[in-house]
DOPAMI-219993 format. One record per residue (C-alpha): residue in three letters; residue number from 1; x, y, z. Coordinates in nm, 4 decimals, always signed. Example, Ala and Ser with C-alpha at 12.3 -4.5 7.8 and 13.67 -1.06 7.14 Angstrom:
% residues 2
<'ALA',1,<+1.2300,-0.4500,+0.7800>> <'SER',2,<+1.3670,-0.1060,+0.7140>> 
***
This chain:
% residues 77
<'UNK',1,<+8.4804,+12.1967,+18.3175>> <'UNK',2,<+8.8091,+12.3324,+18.2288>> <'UNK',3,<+8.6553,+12.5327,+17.9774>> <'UNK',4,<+8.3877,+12.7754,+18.1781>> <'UNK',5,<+8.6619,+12.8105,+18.4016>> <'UNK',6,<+8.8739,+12.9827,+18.1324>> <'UNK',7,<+8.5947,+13.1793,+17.9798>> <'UNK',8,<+8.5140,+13.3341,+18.3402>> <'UNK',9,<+8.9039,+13.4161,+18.3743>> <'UNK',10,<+8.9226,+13.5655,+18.0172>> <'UNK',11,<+8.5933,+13.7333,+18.1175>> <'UNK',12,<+8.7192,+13.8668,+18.4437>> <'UNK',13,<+9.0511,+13.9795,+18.2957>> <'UNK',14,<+8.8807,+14.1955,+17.9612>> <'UNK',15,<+8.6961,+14.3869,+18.2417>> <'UNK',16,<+8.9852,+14.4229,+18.5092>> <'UNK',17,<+8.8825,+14.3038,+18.7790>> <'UNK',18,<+9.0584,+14.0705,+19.0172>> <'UNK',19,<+8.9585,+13.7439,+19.1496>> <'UNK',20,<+8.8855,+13.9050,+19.5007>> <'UNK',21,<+8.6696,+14.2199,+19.3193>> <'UNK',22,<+8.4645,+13.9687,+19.1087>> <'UNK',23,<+8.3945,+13.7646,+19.4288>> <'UNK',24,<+8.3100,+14.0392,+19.6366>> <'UNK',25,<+8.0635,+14.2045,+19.3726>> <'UNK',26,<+7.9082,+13.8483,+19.3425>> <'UNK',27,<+7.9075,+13.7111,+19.6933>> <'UNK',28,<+8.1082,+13.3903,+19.6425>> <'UNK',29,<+8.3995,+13.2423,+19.7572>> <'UNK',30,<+8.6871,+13.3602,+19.6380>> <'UNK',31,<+8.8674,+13.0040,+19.6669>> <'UNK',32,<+8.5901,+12.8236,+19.5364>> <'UNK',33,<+8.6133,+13.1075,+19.1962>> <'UNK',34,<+9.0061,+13.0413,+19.2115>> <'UNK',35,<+8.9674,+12.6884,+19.1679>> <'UNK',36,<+8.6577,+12.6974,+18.9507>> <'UNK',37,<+8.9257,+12.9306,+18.7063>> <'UNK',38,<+9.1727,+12.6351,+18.7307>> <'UNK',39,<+8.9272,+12.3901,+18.6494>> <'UNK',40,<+8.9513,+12.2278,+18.9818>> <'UNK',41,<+8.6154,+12.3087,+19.0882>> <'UNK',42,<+8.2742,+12.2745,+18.8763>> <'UNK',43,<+8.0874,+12.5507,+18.9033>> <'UNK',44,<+7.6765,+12.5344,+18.9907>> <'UNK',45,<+7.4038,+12.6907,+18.7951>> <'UNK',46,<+7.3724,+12.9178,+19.0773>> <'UNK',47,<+7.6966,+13.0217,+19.1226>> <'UNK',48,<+7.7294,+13.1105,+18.7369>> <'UNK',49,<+7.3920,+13.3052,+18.7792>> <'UNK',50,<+7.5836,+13.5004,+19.0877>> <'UNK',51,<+7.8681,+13.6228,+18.8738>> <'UNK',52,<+7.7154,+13.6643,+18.5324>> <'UNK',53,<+7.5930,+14.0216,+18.6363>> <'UNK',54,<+7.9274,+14.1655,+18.7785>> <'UNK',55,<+8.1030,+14.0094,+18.4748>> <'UNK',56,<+7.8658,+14.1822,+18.2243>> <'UNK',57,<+7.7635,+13.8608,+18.0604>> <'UNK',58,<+7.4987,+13.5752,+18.0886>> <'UNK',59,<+7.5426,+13.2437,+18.2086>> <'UNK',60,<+7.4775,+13.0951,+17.8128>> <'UNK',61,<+7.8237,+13.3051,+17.7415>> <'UNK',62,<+8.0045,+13.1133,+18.0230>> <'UNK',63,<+7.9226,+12.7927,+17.9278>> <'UNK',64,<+8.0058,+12.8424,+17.5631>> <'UNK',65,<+8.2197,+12.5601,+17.4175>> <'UNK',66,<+8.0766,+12.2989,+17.6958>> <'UNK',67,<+7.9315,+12.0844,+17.3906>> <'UNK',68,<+8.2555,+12.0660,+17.2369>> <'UNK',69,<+8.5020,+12.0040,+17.5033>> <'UNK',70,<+8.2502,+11.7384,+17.6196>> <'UNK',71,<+8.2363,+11.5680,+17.2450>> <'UNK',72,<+8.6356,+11.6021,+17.2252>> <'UNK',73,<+8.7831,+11.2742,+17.3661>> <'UNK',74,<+9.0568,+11.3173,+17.6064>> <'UNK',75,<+9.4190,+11.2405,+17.4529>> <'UNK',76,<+9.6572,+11.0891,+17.6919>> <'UNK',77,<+9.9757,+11.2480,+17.7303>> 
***
């Protein structure tokens, strides 16, 4: 999910906090929250629920544009 990774980075940026602050102030793994950024990872329910607070948002926010990415069909490149 490509796209709650970006809105947690854009998210995390707008406030100014690093990767390594934002997992701290959550309790998560930073690695796992590097790769969920990079859309490597999918995040869980729980860990959006973990870093909602720090990030001054709710989950609903982070997940915003799920519906669409998901309808969009992938385009070879």
């Amino acid at each position: 999910m490509p796209v709650v990774g970006r809105n947690i980075a854009q998210r995390r940026e707008t406030l100014g906090l690093s990767q390594r602050a934002l997992s701290d102030q959550a309790s998560v793994d930073r690695i796992f929250l590097r790769g969920v950024e990079a859309g490597e990872r999918t995040p869980t329910v729980v860990f959006l629920a973990k870093i909602a607070p720090p990030l001054q948002t709710t989950v609903a926010a982070l997940t915003r544009g799920i519906e669409q990415a998901m309808a969009t069909p992938a385009q070879d490149s």
